[in-house]
N, C-alpha and C positions, 0 to 999 in steps of 0.2 A: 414428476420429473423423471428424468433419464436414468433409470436403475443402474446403466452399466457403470454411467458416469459419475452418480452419487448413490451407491448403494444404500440400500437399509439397514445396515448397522457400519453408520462414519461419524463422524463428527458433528456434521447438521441435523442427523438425528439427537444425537447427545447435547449440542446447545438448544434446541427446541424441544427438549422433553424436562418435564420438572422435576423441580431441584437441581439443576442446574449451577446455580451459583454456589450452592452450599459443594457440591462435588467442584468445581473451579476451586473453591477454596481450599478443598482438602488437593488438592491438585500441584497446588501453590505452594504449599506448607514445605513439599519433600525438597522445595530450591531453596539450599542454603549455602550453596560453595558462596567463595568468594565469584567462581566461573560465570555464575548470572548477572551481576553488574559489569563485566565484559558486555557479555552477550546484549545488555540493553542499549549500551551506547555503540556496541555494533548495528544495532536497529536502527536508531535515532539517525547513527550514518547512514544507514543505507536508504533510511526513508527520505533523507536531505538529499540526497546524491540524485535517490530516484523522482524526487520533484520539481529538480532544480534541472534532471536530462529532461522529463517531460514537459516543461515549462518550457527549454527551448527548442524542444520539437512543435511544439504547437504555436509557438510565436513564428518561428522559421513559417508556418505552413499560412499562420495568420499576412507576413510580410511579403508571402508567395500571391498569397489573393488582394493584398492592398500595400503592392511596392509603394508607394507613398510615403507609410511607415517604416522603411526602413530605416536604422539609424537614430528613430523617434523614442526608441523604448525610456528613455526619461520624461516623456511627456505620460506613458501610460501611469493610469490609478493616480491623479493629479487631484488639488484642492480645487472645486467647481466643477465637477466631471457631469455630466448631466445623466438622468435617471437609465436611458436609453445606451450610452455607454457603459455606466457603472455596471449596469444589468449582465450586457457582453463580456465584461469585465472579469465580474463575479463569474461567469459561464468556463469563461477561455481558465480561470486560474483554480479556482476551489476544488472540481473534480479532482484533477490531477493529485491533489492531498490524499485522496483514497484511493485513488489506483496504485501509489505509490507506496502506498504501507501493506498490502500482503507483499510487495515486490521488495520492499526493504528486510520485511523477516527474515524472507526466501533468502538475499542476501547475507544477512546476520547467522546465520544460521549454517550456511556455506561454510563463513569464514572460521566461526569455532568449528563446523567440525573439520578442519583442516589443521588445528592445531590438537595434536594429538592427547593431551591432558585432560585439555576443555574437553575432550572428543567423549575420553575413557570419563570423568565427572558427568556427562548429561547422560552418556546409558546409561552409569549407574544409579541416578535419579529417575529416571525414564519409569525403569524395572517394573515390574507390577501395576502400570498406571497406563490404561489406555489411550491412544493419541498423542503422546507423547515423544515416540520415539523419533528419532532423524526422519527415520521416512517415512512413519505416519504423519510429522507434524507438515513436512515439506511437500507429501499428498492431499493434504490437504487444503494448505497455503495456496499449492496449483490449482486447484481446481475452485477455491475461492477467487482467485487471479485470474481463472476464464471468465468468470459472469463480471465481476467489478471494474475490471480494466478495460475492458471494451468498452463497457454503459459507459463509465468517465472518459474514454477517449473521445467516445463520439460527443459528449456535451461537450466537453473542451472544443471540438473542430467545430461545434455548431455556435459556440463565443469569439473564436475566431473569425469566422465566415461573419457572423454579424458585428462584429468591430468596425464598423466604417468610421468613426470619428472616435477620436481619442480623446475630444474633451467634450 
């Protein structure tokens, strides 16, 4: 891989070396504000928000290749869908679920630290713990979000593009 872009000592190093989970756990232990149950249903939001933009980017682009369907999106993921659809289906909609969760962190993550509390609680949780901080955690969120976003984008364009029949 590209050293500059994911150097040898990041994150990808650290979740792929072992013991891994046992260090995640101790990692885990030091969140105890009330401030992290925030932060997770700022995720949950951001990961909804960002599935529900990229779902209708990819149907817009689907309705662009097969005007047909516009206006149909109630007949889409129907009972009796046939294999050949469902297949397109699965294509155009599932990626998008993981493109959409390093992009909702990124989110999450924004919006506490923009609340000055939340801000001053996760550095001081951060402290002593590597990857952790604002901008380790959100350097590394980007540059997980180069390689995943793309691969799912393009699956999803490539279930749109083969969506011809909606049942």
């Amino acid at each position: 891989m590209n050293d500059r872009l994911f150097p040898k000592d990041t994150i990808f190093k650290e979740i792929f070396s072992k013991g891994y989970f046992k260090r995640a756990r101790i990692r885990a232990q030091r969140r105890k504000s009330l401030w992290n149950i925030v932060l997770v249903l700022f995720a949950l939001l951001g990961i909804g928000v960002s599935c529900y933009g990229l779902f209708q980017l990819s149907w817009r682009v689907h309705t662009f290749i097969y005007p047909e369907h516009m206006g149909r999106f109630n007949e889409f993921w129907q009972e009796g869908i046939s294999g050949r659809a469902f297949i397109s289906s699965f294509l155009l909609i599932i990626p998008l679920f993981f493109a959409a969760i390093p992009l909702g962190l990124m989110f999450a993550n924004c919006i506490a630290w923009c609340i000055p509390l939340a801000r001053k609680t996760f550095e001081k949780e951060a402290k002593g713990h590597k990857f952790t901080s604002f901008k380790e955690s959100m350097s590394g969120l980007f540059k997980f979000s180069l390689i995943i976003v793309p691969i799912c984008l393009i699956l999803s364009l490539i279930g749109a593009a083969t969506l011809k029949n909606l049942k």
